[in-house]
Backbone bond lengths (Angstrom), bond angles and torsions (degrees), N, CA, C in turn:
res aa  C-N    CA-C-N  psi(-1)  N-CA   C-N-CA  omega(-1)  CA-C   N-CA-C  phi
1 X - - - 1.456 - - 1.528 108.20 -
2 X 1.074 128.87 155.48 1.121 150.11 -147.71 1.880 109.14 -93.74
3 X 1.364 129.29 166.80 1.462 114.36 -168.81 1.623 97.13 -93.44
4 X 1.764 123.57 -6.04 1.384 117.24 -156.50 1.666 73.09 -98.69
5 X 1.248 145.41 -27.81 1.375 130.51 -153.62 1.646 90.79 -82.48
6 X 1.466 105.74 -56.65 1.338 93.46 -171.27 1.877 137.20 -58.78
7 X 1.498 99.47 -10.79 1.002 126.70 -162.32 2.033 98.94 -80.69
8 X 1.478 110.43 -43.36 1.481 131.49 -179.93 1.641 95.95 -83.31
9 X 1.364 128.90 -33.26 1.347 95.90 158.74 1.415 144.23 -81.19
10 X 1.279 113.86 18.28 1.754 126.34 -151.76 2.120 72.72 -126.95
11 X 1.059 118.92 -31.97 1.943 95.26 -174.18 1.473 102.14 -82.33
12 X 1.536 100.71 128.48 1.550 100.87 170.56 1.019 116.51 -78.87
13 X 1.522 117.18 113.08 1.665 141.52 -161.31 1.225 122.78 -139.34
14 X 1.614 157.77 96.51 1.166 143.88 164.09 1.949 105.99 -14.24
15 X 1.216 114.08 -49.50 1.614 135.45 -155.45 1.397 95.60 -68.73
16 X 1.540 121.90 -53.35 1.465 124.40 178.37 1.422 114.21 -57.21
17 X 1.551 112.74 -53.44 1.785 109.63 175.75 1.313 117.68 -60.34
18 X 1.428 127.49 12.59 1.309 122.91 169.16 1.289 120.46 -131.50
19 X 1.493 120.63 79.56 1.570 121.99 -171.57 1.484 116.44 -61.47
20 X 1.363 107.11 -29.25 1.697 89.39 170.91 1.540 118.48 -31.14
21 X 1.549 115.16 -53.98 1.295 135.83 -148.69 1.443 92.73 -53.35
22 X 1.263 124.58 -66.22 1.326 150.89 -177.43 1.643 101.67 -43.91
23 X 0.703 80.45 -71.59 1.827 85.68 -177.29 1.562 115.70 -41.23
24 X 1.592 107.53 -41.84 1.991 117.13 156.30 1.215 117.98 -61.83
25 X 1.441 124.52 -20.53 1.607 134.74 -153.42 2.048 87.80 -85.87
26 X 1.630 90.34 -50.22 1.378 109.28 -154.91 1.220 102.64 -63.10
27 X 1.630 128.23 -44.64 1.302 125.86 -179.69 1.915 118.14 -101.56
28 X 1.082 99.78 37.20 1.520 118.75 178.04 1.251 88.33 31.91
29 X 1.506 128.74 93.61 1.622 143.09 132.55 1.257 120.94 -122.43
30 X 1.379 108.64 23.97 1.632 111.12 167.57 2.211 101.51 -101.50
31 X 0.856 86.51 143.55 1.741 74.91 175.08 1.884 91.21 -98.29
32 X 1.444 98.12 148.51 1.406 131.46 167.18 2.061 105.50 -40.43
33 X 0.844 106.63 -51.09 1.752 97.25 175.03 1.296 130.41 -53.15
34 X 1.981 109.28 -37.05 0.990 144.45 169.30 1.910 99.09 -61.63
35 X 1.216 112.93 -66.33 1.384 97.35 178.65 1.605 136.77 -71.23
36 X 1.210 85.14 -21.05 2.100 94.66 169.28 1.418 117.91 -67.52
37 X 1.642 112.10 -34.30 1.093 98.19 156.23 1.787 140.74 -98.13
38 X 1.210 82.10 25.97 1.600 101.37 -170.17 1.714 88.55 -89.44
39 X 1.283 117.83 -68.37 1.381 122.62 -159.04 1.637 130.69 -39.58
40 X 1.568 97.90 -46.99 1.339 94.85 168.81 1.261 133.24 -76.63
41 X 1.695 107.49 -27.25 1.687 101.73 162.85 1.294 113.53 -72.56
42 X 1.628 147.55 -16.22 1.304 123.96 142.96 1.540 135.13 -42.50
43 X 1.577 102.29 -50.80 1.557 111.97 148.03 1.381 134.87 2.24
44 X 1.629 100.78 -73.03 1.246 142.21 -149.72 1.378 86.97 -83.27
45 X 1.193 120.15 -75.87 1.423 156.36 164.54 1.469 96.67 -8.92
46 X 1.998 128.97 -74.75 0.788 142.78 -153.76 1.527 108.59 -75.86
47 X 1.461 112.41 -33.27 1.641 133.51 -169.95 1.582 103.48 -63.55
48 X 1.790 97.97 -46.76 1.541 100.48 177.00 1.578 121.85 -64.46
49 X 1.738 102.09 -38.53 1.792 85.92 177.51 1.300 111.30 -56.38
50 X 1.661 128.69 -49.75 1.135 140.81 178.68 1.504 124.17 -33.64
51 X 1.430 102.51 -21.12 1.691 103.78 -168.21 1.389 89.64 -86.94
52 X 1.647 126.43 138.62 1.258 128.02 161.05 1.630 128.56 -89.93
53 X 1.350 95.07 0.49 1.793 119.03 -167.62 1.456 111.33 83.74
54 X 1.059 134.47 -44.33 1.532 130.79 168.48 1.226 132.25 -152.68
55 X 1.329 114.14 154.45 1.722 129.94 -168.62 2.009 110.21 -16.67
56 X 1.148 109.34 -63.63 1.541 105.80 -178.43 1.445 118.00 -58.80
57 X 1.576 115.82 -47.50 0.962 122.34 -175.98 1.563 113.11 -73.04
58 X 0.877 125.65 0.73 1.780 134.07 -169.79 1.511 87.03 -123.18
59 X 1.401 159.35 -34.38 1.111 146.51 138.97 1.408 109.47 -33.91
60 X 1.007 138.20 -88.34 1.519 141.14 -156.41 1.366 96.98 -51.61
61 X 1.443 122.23 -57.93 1.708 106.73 165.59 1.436 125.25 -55.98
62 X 1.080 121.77 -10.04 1.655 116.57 171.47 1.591 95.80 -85.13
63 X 0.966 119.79 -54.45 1.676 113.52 178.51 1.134 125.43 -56.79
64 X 1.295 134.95 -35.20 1.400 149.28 161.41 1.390 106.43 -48.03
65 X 1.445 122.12 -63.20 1.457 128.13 164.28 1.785 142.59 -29.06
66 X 1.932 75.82 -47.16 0.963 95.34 157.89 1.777 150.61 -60.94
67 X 1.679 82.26 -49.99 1.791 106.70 166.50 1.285 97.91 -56.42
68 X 1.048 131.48 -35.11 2.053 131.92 -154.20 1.578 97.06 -59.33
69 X 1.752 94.35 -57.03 1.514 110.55 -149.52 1.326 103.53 -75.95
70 X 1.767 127.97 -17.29 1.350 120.74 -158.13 1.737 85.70 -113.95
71 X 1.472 137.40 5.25 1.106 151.36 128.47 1.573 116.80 -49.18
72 X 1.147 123.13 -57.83 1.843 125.77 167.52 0.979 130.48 -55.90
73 X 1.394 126.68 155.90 1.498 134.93 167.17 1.180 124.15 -37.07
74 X 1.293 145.39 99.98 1.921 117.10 169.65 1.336 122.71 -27.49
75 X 1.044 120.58 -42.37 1.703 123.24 -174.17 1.823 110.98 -118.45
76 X 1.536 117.49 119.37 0.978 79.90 -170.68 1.732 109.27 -125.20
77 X 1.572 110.27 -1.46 1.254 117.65 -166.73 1.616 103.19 -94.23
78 X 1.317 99.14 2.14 1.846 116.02 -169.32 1.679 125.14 -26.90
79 X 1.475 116.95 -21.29 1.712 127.95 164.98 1.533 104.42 -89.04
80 X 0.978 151.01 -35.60 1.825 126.67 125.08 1.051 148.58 -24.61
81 X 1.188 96.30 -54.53 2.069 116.08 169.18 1.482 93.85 -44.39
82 X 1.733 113.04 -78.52 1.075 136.40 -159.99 1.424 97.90 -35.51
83 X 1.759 112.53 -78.37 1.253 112.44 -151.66 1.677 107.66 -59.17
84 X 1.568 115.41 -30.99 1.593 109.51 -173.90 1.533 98.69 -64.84
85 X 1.474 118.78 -33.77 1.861 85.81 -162.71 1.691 103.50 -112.32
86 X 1.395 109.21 50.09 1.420 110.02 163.41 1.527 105.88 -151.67
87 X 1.338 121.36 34.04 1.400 138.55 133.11 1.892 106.18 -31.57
88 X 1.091 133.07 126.57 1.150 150.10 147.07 1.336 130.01 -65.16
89 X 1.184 132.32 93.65 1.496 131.47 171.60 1.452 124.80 -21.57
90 X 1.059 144.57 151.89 1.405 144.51 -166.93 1.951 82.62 -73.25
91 X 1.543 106.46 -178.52 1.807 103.30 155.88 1.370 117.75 -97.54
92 X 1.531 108.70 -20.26 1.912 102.44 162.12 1.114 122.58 -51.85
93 X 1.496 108.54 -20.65 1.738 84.65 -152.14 1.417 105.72 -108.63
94 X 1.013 135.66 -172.54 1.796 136.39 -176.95 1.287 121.00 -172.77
95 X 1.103 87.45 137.04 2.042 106.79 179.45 1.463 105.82 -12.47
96 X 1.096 136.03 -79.92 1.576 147.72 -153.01 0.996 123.02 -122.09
């Protein structure tokens, strides 16, 4: 599996526990109306896990978060990156 798959299963997301979704996302069979209104109720969705109910407790989760990320890789989807931006141009075609 791939570093972008593993990467969407580690965010706690309704959207991640359901790979079908992804798999429509991936081969554009969702239409665009469908996703505009998708986004902000993930949003919404995501804001709420995020809330800890109060000041201390929403500290210690920002710090925890924190440790995670300065625990991780800098780059982490990097065999995606790679392969999208070293695609080769056809030989017809040209810069300008």
């Amino acid at each position: 599996m791939d570093d972008t798959h593993e990467l969407l299963r580690s965010v706690p997301s309704k959207a991640a526990e359901t790979p079908w979704s992804l798999a429509l996302l991936e081969r554009n069979l969702v239409p665009d109306t469908v996703i505009r209104i998708a986004i902000p109720r993930m949003l919404l969705q995501r804001l709420r896990e995020e809330d800890k109910g109060d000041p201390e407790r929403q500290q210690a989760h920002l710090m925890s978060l924190i440790a995670r990320l300065k625990a991780s890789p800098i780059a982490i989807a990097t065999t995606a990156a790679n392969t999208q931006h070293t695609r080769c141009l056809p030989a017809s075609s040209s810069w300008y």
